[in-house]
C-alpha positions in Angstrom: 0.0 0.0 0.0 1.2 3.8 -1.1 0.8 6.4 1.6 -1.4 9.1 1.0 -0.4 12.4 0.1 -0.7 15.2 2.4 0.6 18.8 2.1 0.1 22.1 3.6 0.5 25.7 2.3 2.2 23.4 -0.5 5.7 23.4 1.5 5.8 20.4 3.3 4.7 16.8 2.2 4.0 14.2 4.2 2.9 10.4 3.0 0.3 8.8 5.4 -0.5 5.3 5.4 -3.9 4.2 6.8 -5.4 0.9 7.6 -7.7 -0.5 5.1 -10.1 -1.9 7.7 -10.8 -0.9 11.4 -8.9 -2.6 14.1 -10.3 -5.8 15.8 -9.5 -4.2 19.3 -12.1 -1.5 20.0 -10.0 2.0 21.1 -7.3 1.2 18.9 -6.6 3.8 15.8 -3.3 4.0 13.9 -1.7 5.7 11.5 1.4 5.4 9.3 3.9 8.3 8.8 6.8 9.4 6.6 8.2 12.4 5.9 11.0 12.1 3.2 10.6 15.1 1.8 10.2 17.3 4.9 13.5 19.1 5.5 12.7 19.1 9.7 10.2 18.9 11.3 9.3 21.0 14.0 5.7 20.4 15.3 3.5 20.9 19.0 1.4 18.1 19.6 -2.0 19.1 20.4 -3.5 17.4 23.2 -5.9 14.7 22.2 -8.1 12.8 24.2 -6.2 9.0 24.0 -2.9 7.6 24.7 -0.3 8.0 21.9 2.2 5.7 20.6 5.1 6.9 18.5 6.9 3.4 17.2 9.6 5.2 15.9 11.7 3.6 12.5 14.4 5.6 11.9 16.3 8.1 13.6 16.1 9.3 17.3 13.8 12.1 17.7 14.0 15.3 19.9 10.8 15.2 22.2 11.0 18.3 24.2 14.5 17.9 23.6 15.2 15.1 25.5 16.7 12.7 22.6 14.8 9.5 22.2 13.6 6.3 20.5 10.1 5.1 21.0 7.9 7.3 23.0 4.2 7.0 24.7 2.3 10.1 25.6 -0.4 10.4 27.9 -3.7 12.4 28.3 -3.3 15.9 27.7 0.7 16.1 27.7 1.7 19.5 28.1 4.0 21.5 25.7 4.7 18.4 23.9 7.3 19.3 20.9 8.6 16.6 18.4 11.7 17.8 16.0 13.3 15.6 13.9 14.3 15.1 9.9 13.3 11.6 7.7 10.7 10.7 9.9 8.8 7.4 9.7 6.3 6.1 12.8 3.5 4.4 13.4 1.5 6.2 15.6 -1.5 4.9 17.4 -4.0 6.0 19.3 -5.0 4.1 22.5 -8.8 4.9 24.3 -7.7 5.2 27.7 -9.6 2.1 28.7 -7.4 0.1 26.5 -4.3 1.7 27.7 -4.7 1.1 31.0 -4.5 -2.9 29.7 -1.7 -2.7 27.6 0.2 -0.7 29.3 -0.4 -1.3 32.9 0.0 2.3 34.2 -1.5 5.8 33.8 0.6 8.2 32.5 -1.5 11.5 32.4 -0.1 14.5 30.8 3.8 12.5 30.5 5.8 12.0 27.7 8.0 8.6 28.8 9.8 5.9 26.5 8.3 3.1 24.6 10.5 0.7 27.3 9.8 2.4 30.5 6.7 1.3 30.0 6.5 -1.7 27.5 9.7 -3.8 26.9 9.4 -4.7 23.4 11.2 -5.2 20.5 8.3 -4.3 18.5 10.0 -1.3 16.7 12.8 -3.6 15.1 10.0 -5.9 14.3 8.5 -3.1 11.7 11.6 -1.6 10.6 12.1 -5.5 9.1 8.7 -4.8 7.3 7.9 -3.1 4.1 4.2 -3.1 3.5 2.1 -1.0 6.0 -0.5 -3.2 6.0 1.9 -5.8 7.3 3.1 -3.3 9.9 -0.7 -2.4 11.2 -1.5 -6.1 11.8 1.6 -6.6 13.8 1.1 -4.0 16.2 -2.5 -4.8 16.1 -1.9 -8.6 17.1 1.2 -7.0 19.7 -1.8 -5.1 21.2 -4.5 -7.6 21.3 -2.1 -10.1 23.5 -0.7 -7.0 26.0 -4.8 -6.3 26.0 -5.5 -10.0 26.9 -3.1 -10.2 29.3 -3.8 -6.9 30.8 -6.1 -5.6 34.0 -9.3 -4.3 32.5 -11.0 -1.0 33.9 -13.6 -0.8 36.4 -17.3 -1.2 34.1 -18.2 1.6 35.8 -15.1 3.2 34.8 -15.1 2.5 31.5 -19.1 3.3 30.9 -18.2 6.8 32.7 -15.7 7.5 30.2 -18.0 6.0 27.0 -20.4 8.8 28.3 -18.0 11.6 28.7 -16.6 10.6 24.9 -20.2 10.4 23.6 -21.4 13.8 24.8 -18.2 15.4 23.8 -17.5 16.6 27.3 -20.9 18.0 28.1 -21.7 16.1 31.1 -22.2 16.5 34.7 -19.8 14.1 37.2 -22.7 13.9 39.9 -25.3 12.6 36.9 -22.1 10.4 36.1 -22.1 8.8 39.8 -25.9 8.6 40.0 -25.9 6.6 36.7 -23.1 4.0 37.4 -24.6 3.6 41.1 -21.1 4.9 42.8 -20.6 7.9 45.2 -19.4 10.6 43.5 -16.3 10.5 45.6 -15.6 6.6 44.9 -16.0 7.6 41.2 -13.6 10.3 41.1 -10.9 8.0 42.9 -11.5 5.2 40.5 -12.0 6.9 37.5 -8.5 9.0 37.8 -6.7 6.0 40.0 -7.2 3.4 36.6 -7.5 6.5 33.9 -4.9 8.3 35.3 -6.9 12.3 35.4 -10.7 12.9 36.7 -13.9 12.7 35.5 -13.6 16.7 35.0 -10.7 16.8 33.3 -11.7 14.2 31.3 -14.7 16.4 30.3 -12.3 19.2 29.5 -10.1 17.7 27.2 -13.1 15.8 25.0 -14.8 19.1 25.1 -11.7 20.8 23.8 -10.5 18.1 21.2 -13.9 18.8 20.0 -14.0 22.9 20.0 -10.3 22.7 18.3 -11.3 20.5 15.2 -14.5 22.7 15.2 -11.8 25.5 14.9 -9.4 23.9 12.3 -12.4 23.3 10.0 -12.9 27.0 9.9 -15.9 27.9 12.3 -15.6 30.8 14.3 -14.5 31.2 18.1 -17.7 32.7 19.1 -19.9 30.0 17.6 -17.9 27.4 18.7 -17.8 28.7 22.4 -21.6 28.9 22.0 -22.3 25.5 20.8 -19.4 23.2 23.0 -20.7 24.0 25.9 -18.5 27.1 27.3 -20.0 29.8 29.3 -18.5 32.6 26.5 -15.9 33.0 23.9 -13.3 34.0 26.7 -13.5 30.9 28.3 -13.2 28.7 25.2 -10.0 31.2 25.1 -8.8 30.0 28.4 -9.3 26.6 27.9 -7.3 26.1 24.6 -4.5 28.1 26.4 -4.5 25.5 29.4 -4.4 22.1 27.5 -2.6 23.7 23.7 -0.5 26.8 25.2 -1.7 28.9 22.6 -4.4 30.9 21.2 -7.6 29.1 19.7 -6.3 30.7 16.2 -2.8 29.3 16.5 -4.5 26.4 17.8 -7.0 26.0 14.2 -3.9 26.1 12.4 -1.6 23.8 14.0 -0.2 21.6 11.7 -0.6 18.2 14.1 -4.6 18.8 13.6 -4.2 19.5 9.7 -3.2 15.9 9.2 -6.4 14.6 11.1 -8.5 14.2 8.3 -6.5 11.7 6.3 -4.8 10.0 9.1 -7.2 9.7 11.2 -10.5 9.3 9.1 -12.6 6.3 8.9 -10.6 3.2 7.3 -10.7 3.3 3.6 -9.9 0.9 0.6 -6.2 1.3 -0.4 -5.5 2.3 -4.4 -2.6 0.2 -4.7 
């Protein structure tokens, strides 16, 4: 399979590869990347509300300039800055429920490497591949045993966190409790004890995933503000600030999100 093309302000091309069918494992997304004929990169990670794998193949990269291999990145990691030149990865995108299975341990808003948290050789097992296809369904089938072997949420954990994805944010915690049959204090320990950041938080950053993409396609801060739930526009403001440490327009033009749409859409039949 060819990546896809993607380029922006027709300077910088990257190829994407994307699986041609969804992944067997529920909360698993991944997406292939390669940037040949990208002089450096130099990008901010927005904040996104799952647990990120980079399984690096080539050269180390500079993740807030700490040099390193293979990383994993946690809910809502702060500041996080990737640099690097001929990069290729596999990233994937782990629902928190899943990660807390694979990988044993929360890791909210840290960036750590792949074998602080995951002793694997899994990284030399793709570089050894050519096809991305073939690449997808071994991490896939490395995922689905760490996943079978793993500790599973709490069910009232992982409903809480179905409903906070479902309604984009725009839930109440105490509605939350009263619907899984737990205190609202039990829920809050349990939720952020296996999740690894509160049912609140956890609100925030789906609410702001949401009100950024809403941004990067072009809608404007007021009506966004108005339809994601914020009181006004200068609270939208303030929230982007806290999870993307910018403004909601740097924010809409961040080149992380402008790749969302083709690596990150639903699974499509490969031309070749």
């Amino acid at each position: 399979m060819r990546p896809a093309e993607w380029a922006r302000d027709g300077a910088k091309v990257w190829g994407i590869a994307v699986p041609t069918r969804p992944s067997r494992l529920p909360g698993v997304r991944m997406a292939g990347f390669v940037g040949d004929t990208v002089d450096l990169v130099d990008l901010t990670v927005v904040p996104y509300p799952a647990v990120t794998l980079f399984l690096n193949l080539r050269e180390r990269l500079l993740v807030n300039d700490v040099a390193r291999g293979s990383v994993v990145a946690g809910l809502a990691p702060q500041g996080m800055r990737v640099r690097g030149q001929g990069i290729e990865c596999v990233q994937i995108r782990l629902s928190p429920t899943v990660a807390h299975a694979v990988l044993g341990t929360e890791l909210s808003g840290q960036v750590v490497s792949l074998e602080d948290v995951w002793p694997t050789d899994l990284p030399d097992r793709l570089r050894a591949l050519n096809s991305w296809n073939d690449r997808f369904s071994l991490v896939e089938a490395a995922l689905g045993k760490r996943f079978e072997a793993g500790r599973t949420v709490d069910a009232e954990v992982a409903f809480a966190w179905q409903r906070v994805d479902a309604h984009r944010g725009q839930v109440r915690i105490d509605q939350l409790a009263d619907e899984t049959g737990w205190s609202r204090k039990r829920l809050w320990s349990r939720f952020r004890g296996q999740l690894g950041l509160s049912p609140k938080r956890a609100a925030r950053l789906v609410r702001f995933d949401h009100a950024v993409h809403r941004l990067a396609a072009g809608e404007s801060p007021a009506s966004v503000a108005a339809e994601s739930g914020y009181v006004d526009q200068s609270h939208l403001h303030h929230e982007v600030k806290a999870f993307a440490g910018v403004t909601p327009s740097a924010a809409a033009n961040a080149p992380w999100l402008a790749v969302d749409e083709v690596a990150w859409a639903r699974p499509r039949r490969a031309n070749g």
